[in-house]
N, C-alpha and C positions, 0 to 999 in steps of 0.2 A: 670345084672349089676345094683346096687341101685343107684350107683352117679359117674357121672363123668362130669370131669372138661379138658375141653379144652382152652388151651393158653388165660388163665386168667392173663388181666392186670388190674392194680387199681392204681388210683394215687386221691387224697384227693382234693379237692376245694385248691384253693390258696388265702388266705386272704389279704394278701400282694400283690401290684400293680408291685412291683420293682421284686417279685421272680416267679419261675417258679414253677408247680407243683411237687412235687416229686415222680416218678413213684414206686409204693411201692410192684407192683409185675410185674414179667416179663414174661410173656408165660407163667405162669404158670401149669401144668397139676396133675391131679390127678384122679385115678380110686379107687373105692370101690365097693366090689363082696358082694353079698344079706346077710352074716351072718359075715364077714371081719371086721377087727378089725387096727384100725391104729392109729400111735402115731403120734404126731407131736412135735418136740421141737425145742425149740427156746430162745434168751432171750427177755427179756421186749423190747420193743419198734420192735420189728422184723417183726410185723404185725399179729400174732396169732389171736386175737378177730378178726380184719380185715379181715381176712379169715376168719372165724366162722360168721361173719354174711354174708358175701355176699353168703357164703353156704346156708344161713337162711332165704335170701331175704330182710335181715333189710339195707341192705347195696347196693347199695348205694340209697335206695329210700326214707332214715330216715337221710340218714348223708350226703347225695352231696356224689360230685367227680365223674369222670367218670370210666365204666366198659366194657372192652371188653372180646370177649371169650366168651364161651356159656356152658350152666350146663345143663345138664340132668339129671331127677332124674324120675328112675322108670320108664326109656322107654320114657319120656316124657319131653317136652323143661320144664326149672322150672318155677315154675309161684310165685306167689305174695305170703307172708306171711301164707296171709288166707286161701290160694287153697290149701296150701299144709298140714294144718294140722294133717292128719293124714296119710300122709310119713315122715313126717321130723319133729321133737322137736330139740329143742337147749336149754344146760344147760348153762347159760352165767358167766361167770366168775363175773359181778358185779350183782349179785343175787337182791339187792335189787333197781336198776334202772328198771327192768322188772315185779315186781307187781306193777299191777292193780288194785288188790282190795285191801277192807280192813278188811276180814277174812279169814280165811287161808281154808274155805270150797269154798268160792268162788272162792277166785285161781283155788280151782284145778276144779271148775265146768267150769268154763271158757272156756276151749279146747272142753269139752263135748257141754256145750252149743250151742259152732259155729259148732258142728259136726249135731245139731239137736239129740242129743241123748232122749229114754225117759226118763221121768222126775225119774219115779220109779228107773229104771237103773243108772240113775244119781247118786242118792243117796248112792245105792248100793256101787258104784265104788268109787264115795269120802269117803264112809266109809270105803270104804276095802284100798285105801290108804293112810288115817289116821291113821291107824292103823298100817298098814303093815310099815310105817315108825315111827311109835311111836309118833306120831302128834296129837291124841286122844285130850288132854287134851288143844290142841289149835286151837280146831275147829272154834271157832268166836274170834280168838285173829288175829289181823292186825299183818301180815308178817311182819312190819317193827317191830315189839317190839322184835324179836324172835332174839334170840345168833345167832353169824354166822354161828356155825356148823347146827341149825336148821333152818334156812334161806337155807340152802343149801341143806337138805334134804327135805326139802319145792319143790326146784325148782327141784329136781329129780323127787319126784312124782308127778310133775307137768307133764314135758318130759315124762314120762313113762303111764299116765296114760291112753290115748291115745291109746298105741301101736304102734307105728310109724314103719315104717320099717328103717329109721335110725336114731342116737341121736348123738349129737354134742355135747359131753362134752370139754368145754373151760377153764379149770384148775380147774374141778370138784372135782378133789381129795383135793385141799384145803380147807381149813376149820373145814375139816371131822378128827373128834378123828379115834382110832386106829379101831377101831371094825366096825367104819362104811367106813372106806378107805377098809378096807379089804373085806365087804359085795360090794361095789360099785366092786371090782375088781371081784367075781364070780358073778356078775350082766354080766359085760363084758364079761368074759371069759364063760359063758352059753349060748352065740352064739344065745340070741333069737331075736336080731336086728343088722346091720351095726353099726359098732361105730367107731367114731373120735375121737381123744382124743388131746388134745393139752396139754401143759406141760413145764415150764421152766429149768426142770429139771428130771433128770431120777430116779423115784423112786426106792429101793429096792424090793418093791412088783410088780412093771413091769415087775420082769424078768419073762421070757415064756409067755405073755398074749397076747403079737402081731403078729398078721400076717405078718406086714412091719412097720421098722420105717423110719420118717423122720427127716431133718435138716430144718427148713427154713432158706434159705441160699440167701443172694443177689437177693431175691425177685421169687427165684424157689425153690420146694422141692426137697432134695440131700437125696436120701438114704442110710442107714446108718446101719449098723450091729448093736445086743443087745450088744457086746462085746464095741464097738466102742463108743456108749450109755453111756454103765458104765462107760465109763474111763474119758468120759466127764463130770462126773457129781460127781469125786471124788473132794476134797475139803481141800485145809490146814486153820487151827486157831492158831491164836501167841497170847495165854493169856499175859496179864498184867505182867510182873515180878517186878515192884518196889513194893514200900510202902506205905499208906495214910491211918490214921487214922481214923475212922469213919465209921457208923452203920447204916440200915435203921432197926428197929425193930416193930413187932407187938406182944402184949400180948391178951390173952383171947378176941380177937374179934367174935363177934357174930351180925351177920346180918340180916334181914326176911324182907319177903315182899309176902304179901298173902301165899300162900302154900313155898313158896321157902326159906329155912334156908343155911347160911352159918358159918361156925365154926371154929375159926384160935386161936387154944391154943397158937403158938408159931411159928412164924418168923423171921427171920435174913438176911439182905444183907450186905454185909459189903462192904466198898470202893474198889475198885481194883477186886474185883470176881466177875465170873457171874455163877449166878445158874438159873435153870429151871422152872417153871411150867407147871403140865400135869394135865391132868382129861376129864372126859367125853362130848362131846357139852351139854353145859346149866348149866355144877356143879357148875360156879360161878369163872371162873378163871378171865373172864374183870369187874367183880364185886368187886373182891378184887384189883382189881389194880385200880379200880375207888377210892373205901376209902382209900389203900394207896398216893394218892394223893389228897384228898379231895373233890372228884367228887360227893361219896357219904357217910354216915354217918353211922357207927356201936358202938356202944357200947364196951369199951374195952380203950386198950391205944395201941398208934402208939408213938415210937422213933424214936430221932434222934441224933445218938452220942452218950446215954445213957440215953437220958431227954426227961419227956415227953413232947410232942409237943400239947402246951395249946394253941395255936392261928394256926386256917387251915391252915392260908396263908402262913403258914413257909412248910408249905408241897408242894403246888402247887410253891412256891419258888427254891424249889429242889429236886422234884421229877418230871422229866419230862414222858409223857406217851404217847408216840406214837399209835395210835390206830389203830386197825385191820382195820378200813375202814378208807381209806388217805380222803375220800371225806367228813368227817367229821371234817376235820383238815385242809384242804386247802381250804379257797378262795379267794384270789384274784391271780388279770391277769397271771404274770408271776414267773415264779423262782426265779428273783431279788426283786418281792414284795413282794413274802413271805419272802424270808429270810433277806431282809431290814426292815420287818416290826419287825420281831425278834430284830433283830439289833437300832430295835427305845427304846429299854427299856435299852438298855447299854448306852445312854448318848455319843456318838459316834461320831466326826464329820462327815460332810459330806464327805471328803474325802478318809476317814478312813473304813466307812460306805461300801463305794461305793470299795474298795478292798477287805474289809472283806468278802462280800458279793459274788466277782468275786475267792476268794481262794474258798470258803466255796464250791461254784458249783462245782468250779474245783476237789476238793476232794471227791466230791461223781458222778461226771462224769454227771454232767449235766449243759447245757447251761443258761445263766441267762436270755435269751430272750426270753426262750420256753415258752410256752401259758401253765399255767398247768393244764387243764382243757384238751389240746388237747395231753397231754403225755397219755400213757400208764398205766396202775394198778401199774404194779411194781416200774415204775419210781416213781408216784407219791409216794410210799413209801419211796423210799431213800429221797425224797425232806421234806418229814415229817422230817427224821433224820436229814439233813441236819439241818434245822429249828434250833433240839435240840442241834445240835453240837455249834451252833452261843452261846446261853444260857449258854453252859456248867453246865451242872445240875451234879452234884455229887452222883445222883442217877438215872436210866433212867428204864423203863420198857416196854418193846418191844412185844408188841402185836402179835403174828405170822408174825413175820419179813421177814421169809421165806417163807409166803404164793406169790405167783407171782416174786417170782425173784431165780435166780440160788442159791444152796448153794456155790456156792464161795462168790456170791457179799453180798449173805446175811450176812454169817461168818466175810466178810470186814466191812460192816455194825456194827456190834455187835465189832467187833475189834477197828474199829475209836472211836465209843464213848466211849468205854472200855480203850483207849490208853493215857488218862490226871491219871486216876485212880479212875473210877467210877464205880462203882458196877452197874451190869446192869443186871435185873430179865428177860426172855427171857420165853414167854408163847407159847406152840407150841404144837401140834400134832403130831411131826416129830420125834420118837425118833433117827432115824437113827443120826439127824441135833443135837437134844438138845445135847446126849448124849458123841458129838464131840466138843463143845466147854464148856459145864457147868461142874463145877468142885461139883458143889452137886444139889441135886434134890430136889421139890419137889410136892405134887401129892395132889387131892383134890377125895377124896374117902367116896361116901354117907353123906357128904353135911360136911365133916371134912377135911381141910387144913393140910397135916403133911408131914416131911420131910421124906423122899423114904430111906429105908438102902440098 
């Protein structure tokens, strides 16, 4: 047996004098056999990362709270972080809170280093998985500059490089274009380590990969049939049926920045539709939604309505951009600050303010007192939406929406701000997800923007 979990409870520090701790698992139990493959699903806030780190040892000894229950891993009581190195890797779902360094060789010497590896073999090993994940050419470039889908295959061969006898993927599969969600799945399914897998949702490519699924369910794991799986994880979308005038357009944009070119002959969003964007991690798909909101600067013309748009600030006016990492979009305390603070450019009274702010939670199901720092990945992304909802932007573009949250809530997401009549660009990896709510496509193929027939 690689890991097992007896009557594991956790409940979180209490910041508040007046409330009680909230116990966030209850007895909970879990076994995993030496080449065992397990899913875990749940939605946002359920406690998924929570469990992935107290597996990992970061929890509770990095975050407070108390832990009872006992883990064994590998025959042996688990120990600290650092003991365990080379049993146990964890792929963490916020990728870029976890490096340490600031070149992407040193990352992965890192593990070897505290293993005492030689220096020669070192080498050896970071070069073979530099390469073997196609990371070559960003051997001294600081993890933090890298796309999310390469930030994420960062932190694979990080976990893997080791050899661990088991690896903790935390909604690993996000981020990941198609070819490499489907390498990570015969990664798992070749059985040459333990693997956890967590997941807010039931991929298409999951089917047959598991040995056992779970639910996490009221703070215990409920198992759950692949059949039971899928049915959860089916999905309705109610596009737009009015009308509204208006266009987001891009002519002959052309982009660069050292070796990296981007090429947009021709784009169209129009008010009330939502269409796609696909392409490979790194081809430039949050780089074109940076210029269509004037984050960043190409050459070429950007529309709006049919006129070209000669002053940026008419863009970041009405192009809203949710970005793939909420944590660069959110800071301050609570739910009610950020979306008050939105709320402070409408001119708004205060009392007016202070309802708008209590619907606006309300409709994307989250409280306005929550700390948003101490929500969840997913959450934090609806609270991003929410933000744009207060603004009403006539145009929005939604960064891997569906990365950490179910495709129901996602599709709700993309529906609410699609529901005034606003054309919403929807950047994803997912074709299962695009291909269910966007009514045209389009795909970013050897460094050219063009519309999918």
């Amino acid at each position: 047996m690689t890991l097992k979990l007896e009557d594991i409870s956790f409940s979180y520090p209490c910041y508040d004098e007046k409330s009680t701790p909230e116990v966030l698992f209850n007895h909970l139990c879990l076994e995993v056999g030496d080449t065992e493959s397990i899913l875990i699903l749940a939605p946002p806030g359920s406690g998924k990362t929570t469990l992935c780190s107290i597996i990992a040892g970061t929890a509770p000894l990095h975050t407070g709270g108390t832990l009872e229950g006992s883990i064994t891993l590998c025959g042996k009581a688990k120990g600290a972080p650092h003991e365990d190195i080379d049993l146990l890797s964890l792929v963490p779902q916020d990728m870029a809170a976890y490096f340490i360094t600031s070149a992407c060789e040193d990352e992965l010497a890192s593990p070897l280093e505290a293993l005492g590896v030689d220096e020669v073999l070192m080498s050896s090993l970071v070069g073979k998985a530099l390469s073997s994940y196609v990371l070559e050419k960003y051997r001294g470039t600081d993890p933090q500059d890298l796309s999310g889908g390469e930030k994420r295959r960062l932190s694979l061969a990080v976990a893997g490089i080791v050899e661990p006898r088991i690896i903790v993927y935390d909604e690993a599969f996000d981020d990941l274009d198609k070819d490499w969600k489907l390498r990570l799945r015969d990664e798992i399914a070749s059985r040459r380590h333990a693997s956890i897998v967590t997941s807010c949702r039931f991929l298409p490519l999951f089917s047959s990969l598991f040995d056992s699924i779970y639910r996490l369910e009221c703070g215990r794991l409920v198992p759950v049939s692949e059949a039971e799986a899928m049915e959860e994880g089916a999905f309705d979308f109610h596009p737009y049926d009015g009308h509204v005038d208006g266009s987001l357009e891009a002519r002959d944009l052309a982009f660069s920045r050292g070796a990296f070119k981007l090429s947009v002959p021709s784009f169209s969003l129009k008010r009330g539709e939502v269409v796609s964007l696909t392409g490979p991690n790194g081809s430039g798909k949050s780089t074109f939604s940076r210029i269509l909101c004037a984050l960043e600067k190409a050459s070429g013309d950007i529309l709006l309505d049919g006129q070209v748009v000669a002053k940026v600030k008419e863009l970041s006016r009405r192009v809203g951009y949710v970005f793939q990492n909420p944590d660069s979009q959110i800071f301050l305390p609570t739910v009610a600050d950020e979306i008050g603070y939105a709320l402070g450019w409408l001119g708004l009274s205060k009392e007016a303010a202070r309802q708008r702010v209590e619907e606006t939670a309300a409709l994307y199901g989250l409280e306005p007192a929550e700390s948003a720092s101490m929500m969840s990945f997913g959450r934090r992304k609806k609270l991003q939406c929410a933000v744009y909802h207060c603004l009403d932007r006539p145009y929005y573009i939604l960064d891997e929406i569906e990365s950490a949250l179910p495709y129901q809530e996602a599709a709700d997401v993309v529906e609410k701000l699609a529901s005034r009549g606003a054309g919403v660009l929807v950047i994803s990896h997912d074709e299962h997800f695009s291909s269910h709510i966007a009514s045209r496509h389009y795909v970013i193929e050897e460094g050219v923007l063009h519309e999918a027939l």
